[in-house]
C-alpha positions as CSV (number, residue, x, y, z in Angstrom):
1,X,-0.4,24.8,-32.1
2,X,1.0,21.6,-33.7
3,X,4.5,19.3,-32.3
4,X,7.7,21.3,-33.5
5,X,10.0,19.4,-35.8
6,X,12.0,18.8,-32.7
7,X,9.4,16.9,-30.9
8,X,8.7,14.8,-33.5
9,X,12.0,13.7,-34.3
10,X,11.5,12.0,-30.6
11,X,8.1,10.4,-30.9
12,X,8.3,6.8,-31.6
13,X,5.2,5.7,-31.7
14,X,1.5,6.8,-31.9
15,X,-1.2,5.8,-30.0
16,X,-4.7,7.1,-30.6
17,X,-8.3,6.9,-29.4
18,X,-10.0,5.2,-32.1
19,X,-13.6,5.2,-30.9
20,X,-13.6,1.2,-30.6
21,X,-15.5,0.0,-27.2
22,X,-13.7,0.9,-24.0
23,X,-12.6,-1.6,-22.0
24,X,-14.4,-2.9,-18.6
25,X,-11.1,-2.9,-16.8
26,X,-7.7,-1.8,-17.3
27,X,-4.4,-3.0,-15.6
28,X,-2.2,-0.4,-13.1
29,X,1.1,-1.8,-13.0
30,X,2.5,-1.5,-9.6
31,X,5.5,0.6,-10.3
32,X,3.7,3.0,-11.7
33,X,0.9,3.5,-9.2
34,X,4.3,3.3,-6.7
35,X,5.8,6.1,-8.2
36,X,3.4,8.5,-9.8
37,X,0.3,8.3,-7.2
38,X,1.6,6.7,-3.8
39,X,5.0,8.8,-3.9
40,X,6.6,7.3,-1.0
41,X,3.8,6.0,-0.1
42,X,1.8,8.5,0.3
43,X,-1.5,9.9,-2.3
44,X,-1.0,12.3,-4.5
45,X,-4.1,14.8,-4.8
46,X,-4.5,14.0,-8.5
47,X,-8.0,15.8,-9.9
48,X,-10.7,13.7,-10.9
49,X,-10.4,14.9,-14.5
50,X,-6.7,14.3,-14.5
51,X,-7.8,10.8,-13.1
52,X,-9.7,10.1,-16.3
53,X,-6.6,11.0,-18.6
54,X,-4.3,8.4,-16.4
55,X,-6.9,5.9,-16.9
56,X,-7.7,6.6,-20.8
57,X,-3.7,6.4,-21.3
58,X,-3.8,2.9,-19.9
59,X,-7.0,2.0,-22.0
60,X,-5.7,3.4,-25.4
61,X,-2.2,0.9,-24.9
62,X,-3.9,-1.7,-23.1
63,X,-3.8,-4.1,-25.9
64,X,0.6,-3.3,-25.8
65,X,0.9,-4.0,-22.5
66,X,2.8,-7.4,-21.3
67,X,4.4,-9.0,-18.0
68,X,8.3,-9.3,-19.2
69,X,8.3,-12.9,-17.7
70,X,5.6,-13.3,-20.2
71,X,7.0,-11.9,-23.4
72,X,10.6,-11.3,-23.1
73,X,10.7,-10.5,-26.5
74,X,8.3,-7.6,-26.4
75,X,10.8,-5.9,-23.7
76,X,13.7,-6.6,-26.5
77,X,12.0,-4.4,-28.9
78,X,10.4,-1.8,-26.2
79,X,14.2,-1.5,-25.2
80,X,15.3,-1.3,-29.1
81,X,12.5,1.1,-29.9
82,X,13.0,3.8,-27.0
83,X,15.7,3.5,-25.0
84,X,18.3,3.9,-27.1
85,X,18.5,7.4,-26.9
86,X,17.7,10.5,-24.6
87,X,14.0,12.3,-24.8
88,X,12.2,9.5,-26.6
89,X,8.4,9.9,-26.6
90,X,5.3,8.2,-27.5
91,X,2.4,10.3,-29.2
92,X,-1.4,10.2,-27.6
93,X,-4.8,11.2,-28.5
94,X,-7.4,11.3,-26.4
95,X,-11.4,12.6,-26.9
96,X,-11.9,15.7,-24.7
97,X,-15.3,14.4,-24.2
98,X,-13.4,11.2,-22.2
99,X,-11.8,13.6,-20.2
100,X,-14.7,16.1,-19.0
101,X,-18.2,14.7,-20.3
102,X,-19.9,17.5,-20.2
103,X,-17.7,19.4,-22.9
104,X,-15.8,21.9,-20.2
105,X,-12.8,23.2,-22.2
106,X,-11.6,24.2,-18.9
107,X,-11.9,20.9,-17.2
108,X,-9.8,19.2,-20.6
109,X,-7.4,22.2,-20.0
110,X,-7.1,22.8,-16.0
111,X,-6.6,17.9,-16.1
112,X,-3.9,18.4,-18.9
113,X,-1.9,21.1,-17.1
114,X,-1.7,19.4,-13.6
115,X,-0.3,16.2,-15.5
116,X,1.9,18.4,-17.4
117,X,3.2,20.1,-14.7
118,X,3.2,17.8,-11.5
119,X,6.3,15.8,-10.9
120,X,8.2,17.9,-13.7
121,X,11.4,16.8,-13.7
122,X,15.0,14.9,-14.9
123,X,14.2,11.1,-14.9
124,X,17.2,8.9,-15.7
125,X,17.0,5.0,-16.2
126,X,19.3,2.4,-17.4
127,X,18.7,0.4,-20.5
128,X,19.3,-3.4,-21.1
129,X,22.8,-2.3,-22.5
130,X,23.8,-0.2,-19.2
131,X,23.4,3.2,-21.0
132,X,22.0,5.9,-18.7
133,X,18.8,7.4,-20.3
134,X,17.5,10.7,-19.7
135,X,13.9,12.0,-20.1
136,X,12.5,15.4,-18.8
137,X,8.9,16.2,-18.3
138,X,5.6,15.2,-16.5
139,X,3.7,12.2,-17.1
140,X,2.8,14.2,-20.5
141,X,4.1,16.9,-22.2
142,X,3.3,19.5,-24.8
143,X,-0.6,18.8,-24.9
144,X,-1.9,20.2,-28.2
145,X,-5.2,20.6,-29.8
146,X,-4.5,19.3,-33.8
147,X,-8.3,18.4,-34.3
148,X,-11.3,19.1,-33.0
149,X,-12.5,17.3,-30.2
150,X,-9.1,15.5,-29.5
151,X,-6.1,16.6,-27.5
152,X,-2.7,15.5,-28.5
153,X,0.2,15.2,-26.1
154,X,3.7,13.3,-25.9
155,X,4.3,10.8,-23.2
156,X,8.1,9.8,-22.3
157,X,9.9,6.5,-22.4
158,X,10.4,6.6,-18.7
159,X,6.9,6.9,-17.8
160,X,5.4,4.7,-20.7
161,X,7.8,2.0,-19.8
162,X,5.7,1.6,-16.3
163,X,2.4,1.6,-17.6
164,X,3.1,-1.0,-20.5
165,X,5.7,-3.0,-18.8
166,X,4.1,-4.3,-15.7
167,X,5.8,-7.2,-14.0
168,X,3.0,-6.6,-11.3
169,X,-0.4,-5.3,-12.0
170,X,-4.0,-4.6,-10.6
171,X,-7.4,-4.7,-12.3
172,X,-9.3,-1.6,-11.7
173,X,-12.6,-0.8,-13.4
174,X,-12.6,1.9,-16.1
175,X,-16.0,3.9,-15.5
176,X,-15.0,4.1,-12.0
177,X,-13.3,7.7,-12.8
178,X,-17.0,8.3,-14.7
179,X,-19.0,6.9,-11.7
180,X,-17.3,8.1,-8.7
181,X,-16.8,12.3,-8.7
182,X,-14.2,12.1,-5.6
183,X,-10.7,11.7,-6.3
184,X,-9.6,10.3,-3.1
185,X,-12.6,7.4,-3.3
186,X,-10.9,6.5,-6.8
187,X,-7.3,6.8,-5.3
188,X,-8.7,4.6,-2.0
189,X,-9.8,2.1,-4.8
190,X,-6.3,2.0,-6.3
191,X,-4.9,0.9,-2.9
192,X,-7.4,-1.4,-1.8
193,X,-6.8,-3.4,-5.2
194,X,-3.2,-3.6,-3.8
195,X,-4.0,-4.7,-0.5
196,X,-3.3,-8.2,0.6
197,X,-6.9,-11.1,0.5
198,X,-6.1,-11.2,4.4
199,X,-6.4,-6.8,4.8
200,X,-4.2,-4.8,6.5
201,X,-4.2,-2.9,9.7
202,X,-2.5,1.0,9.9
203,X,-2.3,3.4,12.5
204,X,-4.8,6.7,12.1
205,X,-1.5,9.0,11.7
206,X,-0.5,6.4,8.8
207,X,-4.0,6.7,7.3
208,X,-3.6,10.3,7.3
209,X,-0.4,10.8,6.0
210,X,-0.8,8.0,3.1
211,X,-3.9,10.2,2.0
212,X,-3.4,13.4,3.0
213,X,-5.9,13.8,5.6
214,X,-6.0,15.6,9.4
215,X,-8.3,13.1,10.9
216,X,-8.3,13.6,14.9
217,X,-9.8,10.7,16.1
218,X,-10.8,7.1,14.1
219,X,-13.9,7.3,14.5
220,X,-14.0,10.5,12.7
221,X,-12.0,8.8,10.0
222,X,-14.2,5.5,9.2
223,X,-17.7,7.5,9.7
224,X,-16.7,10.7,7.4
225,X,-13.7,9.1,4.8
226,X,-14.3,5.6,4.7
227,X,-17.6,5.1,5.0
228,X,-18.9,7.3,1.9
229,X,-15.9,5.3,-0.1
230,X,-17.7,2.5,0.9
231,X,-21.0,3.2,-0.6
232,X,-19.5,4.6,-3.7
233,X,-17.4,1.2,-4.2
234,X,-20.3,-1.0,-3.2
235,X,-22.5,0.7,-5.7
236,X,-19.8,1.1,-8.5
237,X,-16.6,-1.1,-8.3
238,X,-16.5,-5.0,-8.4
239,X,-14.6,-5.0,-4.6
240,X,-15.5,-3.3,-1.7
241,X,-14.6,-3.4,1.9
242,X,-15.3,-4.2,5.6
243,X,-13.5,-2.0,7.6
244,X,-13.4,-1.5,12.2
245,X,-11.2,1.0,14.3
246,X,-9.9,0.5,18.0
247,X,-8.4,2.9,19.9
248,X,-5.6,4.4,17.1
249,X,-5.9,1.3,14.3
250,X,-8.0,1.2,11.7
251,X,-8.8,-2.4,10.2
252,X,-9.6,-2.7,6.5
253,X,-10.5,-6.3,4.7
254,X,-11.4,-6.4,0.9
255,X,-14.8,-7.8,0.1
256,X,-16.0,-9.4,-3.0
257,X,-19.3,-7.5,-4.8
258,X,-18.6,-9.7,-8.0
259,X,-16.7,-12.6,-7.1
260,X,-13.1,-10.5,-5.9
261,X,-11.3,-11.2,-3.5
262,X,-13.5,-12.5,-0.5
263,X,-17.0,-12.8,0.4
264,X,-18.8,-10.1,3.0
265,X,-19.4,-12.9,6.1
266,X,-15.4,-14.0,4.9
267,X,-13.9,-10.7,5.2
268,X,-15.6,-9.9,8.2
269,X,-14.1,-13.6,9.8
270,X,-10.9,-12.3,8.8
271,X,-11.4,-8.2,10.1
272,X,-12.4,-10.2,13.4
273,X,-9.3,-12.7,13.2
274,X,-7.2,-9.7,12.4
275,X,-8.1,-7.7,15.1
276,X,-8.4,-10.3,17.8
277,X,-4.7,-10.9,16.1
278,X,-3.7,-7.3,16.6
279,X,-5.6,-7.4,20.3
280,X,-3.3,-10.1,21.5
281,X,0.0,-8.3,20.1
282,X,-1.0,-5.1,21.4
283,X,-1.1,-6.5,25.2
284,X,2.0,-8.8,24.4
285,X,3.7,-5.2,23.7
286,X,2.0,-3.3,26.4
287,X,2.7,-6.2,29.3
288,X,6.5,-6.0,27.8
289,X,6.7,-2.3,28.3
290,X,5.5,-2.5,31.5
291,X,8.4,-5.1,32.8
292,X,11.0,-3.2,31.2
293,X,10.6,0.2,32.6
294,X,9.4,-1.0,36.5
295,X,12.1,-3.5,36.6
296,X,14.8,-1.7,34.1
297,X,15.1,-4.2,31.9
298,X,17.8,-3.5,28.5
299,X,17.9,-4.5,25.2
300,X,21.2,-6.3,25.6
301,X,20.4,-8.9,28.1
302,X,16.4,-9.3,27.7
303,X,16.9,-11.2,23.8
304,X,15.8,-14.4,25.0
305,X,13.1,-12.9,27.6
306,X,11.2,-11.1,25.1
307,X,11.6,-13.8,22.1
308,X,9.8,-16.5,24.7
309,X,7.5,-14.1,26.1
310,X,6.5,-12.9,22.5
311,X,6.4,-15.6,20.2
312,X,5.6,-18.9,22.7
313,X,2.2,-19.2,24.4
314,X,2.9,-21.7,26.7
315,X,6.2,-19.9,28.0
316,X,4.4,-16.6,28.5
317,X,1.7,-18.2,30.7
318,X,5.2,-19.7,32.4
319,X,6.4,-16.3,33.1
320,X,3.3,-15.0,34.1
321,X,3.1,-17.9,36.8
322,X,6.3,-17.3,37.8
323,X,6.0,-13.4,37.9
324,X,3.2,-14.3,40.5
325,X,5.0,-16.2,42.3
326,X,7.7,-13.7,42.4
327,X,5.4,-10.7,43.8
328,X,3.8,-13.1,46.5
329,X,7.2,-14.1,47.9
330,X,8.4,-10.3,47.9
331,X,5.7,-9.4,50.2
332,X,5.9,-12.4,52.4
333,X,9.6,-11.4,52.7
334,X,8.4,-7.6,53.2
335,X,10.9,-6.2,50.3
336,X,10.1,-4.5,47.0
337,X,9.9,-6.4,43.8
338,X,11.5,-3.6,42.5
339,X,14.6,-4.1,44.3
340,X,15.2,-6.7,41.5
341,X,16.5,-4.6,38.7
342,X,17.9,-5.7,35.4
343,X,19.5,-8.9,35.1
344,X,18.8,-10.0,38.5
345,X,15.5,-10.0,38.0
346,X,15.4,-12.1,35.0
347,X,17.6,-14.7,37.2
348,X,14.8,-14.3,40.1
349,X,12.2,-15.0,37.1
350,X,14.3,-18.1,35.7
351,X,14.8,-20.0,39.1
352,X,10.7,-19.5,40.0
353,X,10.2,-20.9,36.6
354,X,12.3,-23.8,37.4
355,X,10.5,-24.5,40.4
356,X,6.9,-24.6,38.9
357,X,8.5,-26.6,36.0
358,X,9.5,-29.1,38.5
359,X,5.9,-29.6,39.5
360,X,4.9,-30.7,35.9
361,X,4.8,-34.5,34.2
362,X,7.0,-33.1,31.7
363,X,9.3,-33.0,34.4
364,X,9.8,-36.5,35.3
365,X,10.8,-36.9,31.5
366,X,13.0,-34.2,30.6
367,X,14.3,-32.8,33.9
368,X,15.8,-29.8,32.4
369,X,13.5,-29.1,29.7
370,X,12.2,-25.8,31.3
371,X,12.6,-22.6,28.9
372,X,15.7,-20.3,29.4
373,X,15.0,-16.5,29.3
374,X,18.5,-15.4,30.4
């Protein structure tokens, strides 16, 4: 089956694997591995196979793609070119062999369909003049075999705009969809090239979500998902990762295996500083808890309270003081520190503060320079 005269009144311009070398690394722009993969940020379950058709797109128009910023003039002519009009599409074709190695028809079929088909919809965007453009489709559409051993299909302006126009981009290593035979270890890869140097820290239930997972416990999670992704990207990718769990969080930290983004002994400094990081905030938040509900403390009236106790060290060992102080003068005077509810127990708080202020050097210089929680 060949492109109707219809569709090819709409394709602007061809793009075609022409057998030269593939590249080592292709670029993801950030908007589209936003929209098409981490939907709201969570992973779709995109099939290996339909994997190596994303990642063959972005190798065949590698050499058009540009940072606006960069070449303004480029998106003057992308803009001139196809969106000036509704349905505009760009012509593909890729080797079947790329897409299924071993020569499965069904495999070049089964990838082609699912990109066909998933996120089918109406996609509307605005061009540089204002005019609303409309597209509808997949990320491709109309796959057709018009030579042997090459599959044909139309991509639309909407989706070709995010992988060629890429304000913000990631490297990611081609023969990692050839390497690595687990979708979810190349879609992990795709995020951790996102992640900040420094890591990042998410809950288990946000792990599981983002990846579509039903992980009961961390431990679970690092031993059985993230440790075989870590031997696949040590092995395979030019980054890897350190990774640690306590209690619900899960701590991951990029690490270089060819010179990206951090050593091994500096991303495990930084997992450790994260988490001693996390430690500290986690028993800021508990300690907080704590106060509020025994001594009914609300939102209105504890601003102050909680800004000093969260964000200054040397208050918070203040408070801590004076909260002792507090409990040892209830029971010498035989009443219940809980009898102090609310506001009255900040004010009980403040003046024990002001008394073990008064005890300090930096007293005799700044006589009122004790810190105000209410």
């Amino acid at each position: 089956m060949s492109l109707s005269e219809k569709d090819l009144r709409h394709v602007r311009k061809k793009f075609e694997d022409n057998g030269e070398k593939v590249p080592h690394k292709i670029r993801l722009g950030n908007q589209f591995v936003d929209d098409f993969i981490f939907d709201d940020h969570q992973a779709a379950d995109i099939p290996i196979n339909a994997l190596r058709v994303i990642f063959n797109i972005v190798a065949i128009i590698g050499n058009e793609q540009f940072r606006p910023e960069d070449r303004p003039k480029q998106l003057s002519l992308f803009n001139e070119e196809f969106e000036t009009e509704n349905n505009i599409f760009a012509s593909i074709k890729i080797r079947n062999s790329k897409i299924s190695p071993s020569g499965s028809t069904k495999q070049v079929v089964d990838a082609y369909e699912f990109l066909a088909k998933f996120k089918m919809g109406w996609y509307k965007s605005l061009n540089s003049k204002g005019k609303e453009i409309k597209t509808f489709g997949g990320l491709i559409s109309t796959p057709t075999y018009d030579q042997r051993g090459f599959t044909t299909f139309l991509i639309s302006s909407y989706w070709l705009k995010k992988l060629l126009v890429i304000p913000k981009y990631n490297y990611v290593l081609y023969h990692l969809v050839y390497n690595i035979r687990n979708n979810k270890h190349i879609i992990f890869a795709i995020w951790l090239s996102k992640i900040p140097e420094s890591g990042t820290m998410l809950k288990l239930s946000s792990f599981n979500k983002k990846f579509g997972l039903n992980y009961k416990n961390t431990k679970d999670f690092c031993f059985k998902f993230l440790k075989p992704i870590k031997i696949n990207l040590d092995k395979y990718n030019s980054f890897s990762f350190q990774y640690r769990y306590e209690r619900d969080s899960i701590f991951v930290v990029p690490i270089s295996i060819k010179g990206f983004p951090h050593t091994s002994e500096e991303a495990k400094k930084l997992l450790e500083s994260k988490q001693e990081n996390f430690n500290q905030s986690h028993k800021i938040n508990r300690r907080l808890i704590y106060l509020k509900k025994r001594y009914g403390l609300k939102k209105a009236e504890t601003t102050q309270f909680y800004h000093q106790y969260e964000n200054i060290p040397q208050t918070r060992e203040l408070i801590e003081k004076a909260f002792k102080e507090f409990i040892k003068n209830c029971r010498m005077k035989k009443i219940a520190s809980t009898d102090f509810q609310g506001q009255r127990f900040l004010i009980e708080i403040q003046e024990h503060i002001k008394q073990l202020y008064r005890n300090t050097k930096m007293s005799e210089l700044l006589p009122n320079g004790y810190p105000m929680i209410v």
